[in-house]
N, C-alpha and C positions, 0 to 999 in steps of 0.2 A: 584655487577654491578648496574650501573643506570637503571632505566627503565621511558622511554616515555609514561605516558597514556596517552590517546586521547578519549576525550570526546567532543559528539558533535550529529549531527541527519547523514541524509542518504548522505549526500555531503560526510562524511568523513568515515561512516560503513560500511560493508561487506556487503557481498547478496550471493546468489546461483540461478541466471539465466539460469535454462536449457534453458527456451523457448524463450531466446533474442536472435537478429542477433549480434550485440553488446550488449554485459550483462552490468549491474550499477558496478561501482566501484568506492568505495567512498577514497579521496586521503590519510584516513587512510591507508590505505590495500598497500601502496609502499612509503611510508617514511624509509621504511629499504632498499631498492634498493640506497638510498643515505646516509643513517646515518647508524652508528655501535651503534647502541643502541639497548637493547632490546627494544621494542614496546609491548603494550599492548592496541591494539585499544577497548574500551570499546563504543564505538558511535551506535547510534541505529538509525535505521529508524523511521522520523516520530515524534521525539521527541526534544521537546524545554527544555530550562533551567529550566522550572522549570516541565514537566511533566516529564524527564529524572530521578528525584529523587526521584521516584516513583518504580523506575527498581532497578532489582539483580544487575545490573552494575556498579548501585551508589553506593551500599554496599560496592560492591566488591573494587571501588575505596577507601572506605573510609577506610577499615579495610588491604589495604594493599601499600598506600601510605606512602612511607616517607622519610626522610632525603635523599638529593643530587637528589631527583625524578626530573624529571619536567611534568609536567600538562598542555597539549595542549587543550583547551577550544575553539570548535566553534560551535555555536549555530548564530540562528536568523533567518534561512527559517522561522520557524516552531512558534517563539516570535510572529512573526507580523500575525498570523492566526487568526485577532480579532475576526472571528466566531466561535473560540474552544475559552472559557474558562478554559477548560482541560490545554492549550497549552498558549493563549496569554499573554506577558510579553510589558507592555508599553514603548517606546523609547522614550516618551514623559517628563514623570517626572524623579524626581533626584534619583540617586539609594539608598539614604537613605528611601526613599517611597517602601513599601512594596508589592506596586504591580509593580513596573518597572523592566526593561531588566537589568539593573546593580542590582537592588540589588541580583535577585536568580545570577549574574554570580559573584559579591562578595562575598555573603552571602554562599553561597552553593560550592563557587569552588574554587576562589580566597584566602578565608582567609584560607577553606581547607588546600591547598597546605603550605601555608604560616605559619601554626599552628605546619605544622611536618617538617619546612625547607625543603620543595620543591620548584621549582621555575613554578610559574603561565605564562602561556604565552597565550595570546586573540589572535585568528583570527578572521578579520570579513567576512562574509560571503560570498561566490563568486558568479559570476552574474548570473542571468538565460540567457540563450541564446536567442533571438529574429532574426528576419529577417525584424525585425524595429526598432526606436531608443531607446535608451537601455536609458528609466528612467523610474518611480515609481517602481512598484513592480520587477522589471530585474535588479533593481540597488539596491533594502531592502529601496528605499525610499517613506512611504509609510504616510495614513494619520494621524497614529498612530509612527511617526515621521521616523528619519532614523536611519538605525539600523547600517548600515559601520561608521556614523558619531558619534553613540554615544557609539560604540566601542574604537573608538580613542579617545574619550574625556573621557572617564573612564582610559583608561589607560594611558593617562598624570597625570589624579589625583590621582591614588592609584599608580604611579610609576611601571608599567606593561608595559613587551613588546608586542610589537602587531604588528602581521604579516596581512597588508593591503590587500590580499585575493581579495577584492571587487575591488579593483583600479589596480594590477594588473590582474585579469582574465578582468576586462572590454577593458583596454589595448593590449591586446592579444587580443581579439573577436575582437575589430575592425582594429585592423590590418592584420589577415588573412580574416574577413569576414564570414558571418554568410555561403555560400558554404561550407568552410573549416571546420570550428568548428564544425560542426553535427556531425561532426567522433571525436571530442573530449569526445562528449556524447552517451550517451546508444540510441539505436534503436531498439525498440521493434519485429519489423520483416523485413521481406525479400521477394520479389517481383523477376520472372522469366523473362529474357530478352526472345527475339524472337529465340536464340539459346538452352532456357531452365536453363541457370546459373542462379542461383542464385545470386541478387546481394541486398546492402542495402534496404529498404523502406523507401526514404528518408522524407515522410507524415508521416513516425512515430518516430519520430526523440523525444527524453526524451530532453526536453529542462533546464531541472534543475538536473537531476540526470548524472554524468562521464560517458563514459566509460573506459576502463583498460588504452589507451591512455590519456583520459582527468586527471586519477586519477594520473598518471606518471608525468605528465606534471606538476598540481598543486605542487605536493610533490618537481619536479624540480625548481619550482617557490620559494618555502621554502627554498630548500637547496642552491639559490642564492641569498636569501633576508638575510640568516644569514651568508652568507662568509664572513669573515673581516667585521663583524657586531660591534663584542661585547657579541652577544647572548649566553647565556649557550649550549646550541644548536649549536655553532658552532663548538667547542670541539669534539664531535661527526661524525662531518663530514667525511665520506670513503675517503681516498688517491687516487681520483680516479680524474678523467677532469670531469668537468660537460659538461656534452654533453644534449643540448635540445634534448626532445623525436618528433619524425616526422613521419605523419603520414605515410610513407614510412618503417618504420622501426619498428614501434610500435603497428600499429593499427593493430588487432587479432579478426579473426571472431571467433563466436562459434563452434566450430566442432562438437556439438551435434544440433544443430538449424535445424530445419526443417522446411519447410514452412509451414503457418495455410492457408488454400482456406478457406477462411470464408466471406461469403455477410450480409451486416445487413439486416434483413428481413423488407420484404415490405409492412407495413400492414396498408400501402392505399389500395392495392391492395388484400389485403387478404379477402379469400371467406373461411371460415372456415367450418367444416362439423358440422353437430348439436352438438355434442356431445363435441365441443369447443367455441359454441357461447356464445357471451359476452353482452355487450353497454358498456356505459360511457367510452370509452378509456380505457378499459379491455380486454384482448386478453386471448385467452387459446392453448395452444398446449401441445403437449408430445415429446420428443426424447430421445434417446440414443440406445440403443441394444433392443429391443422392440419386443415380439413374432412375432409381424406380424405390417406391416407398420402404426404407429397409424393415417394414416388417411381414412385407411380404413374406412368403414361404422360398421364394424365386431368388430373393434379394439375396447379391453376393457378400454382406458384410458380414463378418463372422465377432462376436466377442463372448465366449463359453468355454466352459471348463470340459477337458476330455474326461474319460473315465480313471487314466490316473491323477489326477488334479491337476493339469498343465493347463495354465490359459492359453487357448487358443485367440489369435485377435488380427483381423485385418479384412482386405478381397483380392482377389487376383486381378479383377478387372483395373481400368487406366481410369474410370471413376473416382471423382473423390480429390480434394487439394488440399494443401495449407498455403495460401497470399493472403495480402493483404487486407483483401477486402470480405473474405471468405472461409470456412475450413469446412471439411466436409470429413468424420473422424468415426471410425469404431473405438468401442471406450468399454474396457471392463472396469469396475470402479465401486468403490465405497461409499456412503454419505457418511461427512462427519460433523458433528457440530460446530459451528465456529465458536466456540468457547471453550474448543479442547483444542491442546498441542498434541501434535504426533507423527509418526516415520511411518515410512511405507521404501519397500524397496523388491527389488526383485533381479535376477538374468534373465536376459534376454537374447534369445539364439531368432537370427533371419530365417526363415525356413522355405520363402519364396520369396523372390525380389524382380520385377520386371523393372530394371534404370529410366527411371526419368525423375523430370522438375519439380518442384511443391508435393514432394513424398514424405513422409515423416512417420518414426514411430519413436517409442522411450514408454513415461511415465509423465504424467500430467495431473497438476493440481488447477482444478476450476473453479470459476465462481457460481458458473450455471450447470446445469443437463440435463439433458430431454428423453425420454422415453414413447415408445407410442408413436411415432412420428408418422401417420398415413399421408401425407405428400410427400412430393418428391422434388421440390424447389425450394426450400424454406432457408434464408440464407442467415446465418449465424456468423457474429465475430464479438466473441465475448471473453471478456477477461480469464487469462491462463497464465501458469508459469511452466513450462517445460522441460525435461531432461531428455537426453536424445541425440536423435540426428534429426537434419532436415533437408532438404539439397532446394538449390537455386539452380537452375541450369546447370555446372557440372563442376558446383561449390556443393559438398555437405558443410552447412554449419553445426557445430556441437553445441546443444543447449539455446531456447532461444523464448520469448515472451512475449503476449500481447495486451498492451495495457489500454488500448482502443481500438473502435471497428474500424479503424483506417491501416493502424501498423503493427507489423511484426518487428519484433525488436531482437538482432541477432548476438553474440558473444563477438568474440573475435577470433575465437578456437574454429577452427575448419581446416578441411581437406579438399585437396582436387579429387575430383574424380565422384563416382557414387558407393553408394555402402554394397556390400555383396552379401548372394545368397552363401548362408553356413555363418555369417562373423558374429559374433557375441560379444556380450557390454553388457553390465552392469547399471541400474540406475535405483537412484537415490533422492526423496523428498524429505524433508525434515521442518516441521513450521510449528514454531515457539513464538505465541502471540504473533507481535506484528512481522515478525523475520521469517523469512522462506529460505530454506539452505539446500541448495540441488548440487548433486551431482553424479556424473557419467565417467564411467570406469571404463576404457579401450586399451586392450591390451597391456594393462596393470597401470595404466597413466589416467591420471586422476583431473577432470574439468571439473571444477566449481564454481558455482553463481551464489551471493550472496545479496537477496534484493528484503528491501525495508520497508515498511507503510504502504506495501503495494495494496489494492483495493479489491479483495478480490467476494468484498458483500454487497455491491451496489445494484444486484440483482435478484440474488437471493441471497435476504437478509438473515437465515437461518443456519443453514450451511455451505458446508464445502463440498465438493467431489475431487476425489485422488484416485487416482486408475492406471489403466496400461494402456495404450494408444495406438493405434496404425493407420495408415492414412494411403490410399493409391496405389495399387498393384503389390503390397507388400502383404507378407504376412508374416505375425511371430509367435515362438510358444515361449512362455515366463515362469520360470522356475526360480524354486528357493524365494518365492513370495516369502515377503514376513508385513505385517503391520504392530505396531507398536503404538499404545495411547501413552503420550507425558504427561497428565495431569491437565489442570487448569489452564490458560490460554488468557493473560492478563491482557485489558481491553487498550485500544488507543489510548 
């Protein structure tokens, strides 16, 4: 039997949204709702033409493509990211130029397909949703060219079909209107009426990412653009009416979605206790399950600047974790905009270490953080990316992330044994739009983590926080802090 692969970034890949009101579904994930094919969505979050071939996905396409396949190709969010070099592919030049958007999607996928007599088929990209007039970046038309328009003119020259994507979803949005459409995409959370239901947060609306109804619809969008086509793909099609999907009928809350009561912290306003004072737009606080309320005076968590300006950050006490289910963390730290790129990095010398399990210190980028915190049980496990150490029983992992309250997600870098007091390491945060680039410097050997469309606004939709961290009997001072702004921070 035939099989559909589908390659492509987060418009078209899967996800696993506990904490959405509306979870991402990307229009891969319901092409079988209208075609009798197998499918085999290989599309990933976050990933352009040519950082895609980088992934087990590409393999897996190339070593299991062949004869009568077809090969659904959409890329281009992720091309026009001109501040990843990782990711950006030119719209500009011809795709016999080796840095443009047609050559990796001929080079890499097109002739792919075509080399084991499979059939290539190009989408171009579908529009981001706005509550204003849908061009440049809403429509892929951008100054490093357009990316719907040099879609179609690839695929007149190499003779490819190509599912318009971008002129149909823009046709669609404004005819129902951007009111309507929010429910075609993902919403990160959920807001309490005066009767206490839960209903949408319509403020937190994913303006580029599906949701289940937006992914239904695209794929219905497909399976009417190939009917009495011509398209290989049309052969395919279920014996069934196409029936458009409506939001009456399709659109599905999460039944695991709970609300987040989360306020950004206010640190105009913040009077911090000694034992978190800061300057230069440096903040210190502690939260999560904590002995006793870290803002106590008593409270052993320390994140403050000494009087030569060395962060001080940790507690001596066996208080305090990082699992699964939990983190319990002193955090010196910045707010940053999420609409700015920029580095932060610092050394980091041990300067007390009691050995044990779920200990953790480095440099950490958030999505949340709390200030203020007068309890002492409040349990936290929210979106972070880490540089560091961490230990498991009598594993340090190097470098590690949490993309839900259930898991911590480790590297593959580690050591037996635990970190000691006196060692020093280097760490490293760098985030360019959607890319986070970390890394940890041990005795002049370099870990690095390269993570993409990681989500780290689904709580607070404002900003970021990036800091210095310690966690459980440790303590550290950080020296040769720098912070660096890059400019603009171009959107999903």
């Amino acid at each position: 039997m035939a099989t559909l692969f589908v390659v492509g970034d987060s418009t078209l890949s899967s996800f696993n949204d506990s904490n959405y009101y509306y979870p991402r579904f990307g229009y891969g994930t319901k092409l079988n709702e209208y075609f009798n094919i197998n499918v085999c969505n290989l599309a990933l979050s976050g990933r352009s033409s040519k950082s895609f071939l980088k992934d087990d996905n590409y393999r897996i396409l190339k070593e299991n493509i062949k004869e009568g396949d077809i090969l659904l190709i959409g890329f281009g969010h992720n091309d026009e990211k001109y501040d990843d070099p990782m990711r950006f592919t030119d719209a500009r030049l011809d795709y016999t130029d080796e840095k443009s958007f047609g050559y990796y999607l001929n080079e890499y996928y097109i002739k792919l397909a075509r080399s084991v007599s499979a059939t290539p088929i190009l989408a171009t990209p579908i529009v981001r949703i706005t509550p204003d007039s849908y061009t440049g970046k809403a429509i892929h038309d951008t100054e490093y060219g357009n990316y719907q328009k040099y879609v179609l003119d690839l695929g007149l020259k190499l003779g490819v079909e190509v599912l318009d994507l971008t002129k149909e979803t823009l046709e669609f949005a404004l005819k129902v209107g951007y009111d309507k459409m929010i429910y075609y995409h993902a919403i990160t959370n959920g807001v309490k009426d005066k009767n206490g239901n839960i209903l949408p947060d319509i403020k937190a609306v994913d303006q580029t990412h599906l949701s289940m109804l937006g992914a239904k619809h695209v794929s219905y969008i497909i399976a009417s653009l190939v009917k009495d086509s011509g398209s290989v793909l049309a052969k395919y099609l279920k014996d069934i009416e196409l029936i458009e999907p409506t939001i009456e009928k399709d659109l599905v809350m999460n039944p695991l979605f709970k609300i987040r009561e989360y306020k950004t912290p206010d640190l105009n306003n913040y009077i911090p206790k000694a034992h978190f004072k800061c300057n230069n737009g440096y903040y210190g606080t502690a939260f999560g399950e904590c002995e006793i309320s870290p803002i106590k005076e008593n409270s052993s968590y320390n994140a403050y600047m000494d009087d030569n300006g060395c962060m001080i950050i940790g507690n001596k006490t066996p208080y305090g974790k990082i699992n699964a289910s939990k983190d319990v963390m002193s955090f010196l730290f910045k707010q940053v905009s999420v609409k700015k790129n920029f580095k932060m990095k610092g050394d980091i010398e041990v300067t007390y270490l009691d050995p044990s399990a779920q200990q953790a210190f480095g440099l950490m980028l958030r999505d949340d953080c709390y200030i203020n915190q007068v309890e002492n049980d409040v349990t936290i496990a929210t979106p972070y990316i880490a540089t560091g150490l961490c230990t498991a029983n009598d594993i340090t992992y190097i470098n590690f992330y949490r993309k839900s309250s259930t898991v911590i997600n480790f590297t593959n870098d580690s050591f037996l044994g635990y970190p000691k007091n006196g060692m020093k390491i280097t760490c490293e945060i760098e985030r360019l739009g959607q890319a986070v680039n970390i890394k940890t410097i041990i005795d002049g050997k370099e870990y690095v983590l390269n993570l993409v469309d990681f989500d780290l606004t689904s709580i607070d939709k404002d900003f970021l926080y990036c800091g210095f961290y310690a966690v459980k009997g440790v303590m550290i001072k950080v020296t040769n802090y720098e912070f660096m702004m890059l400019g603009d921070a171009i959107q999903a």
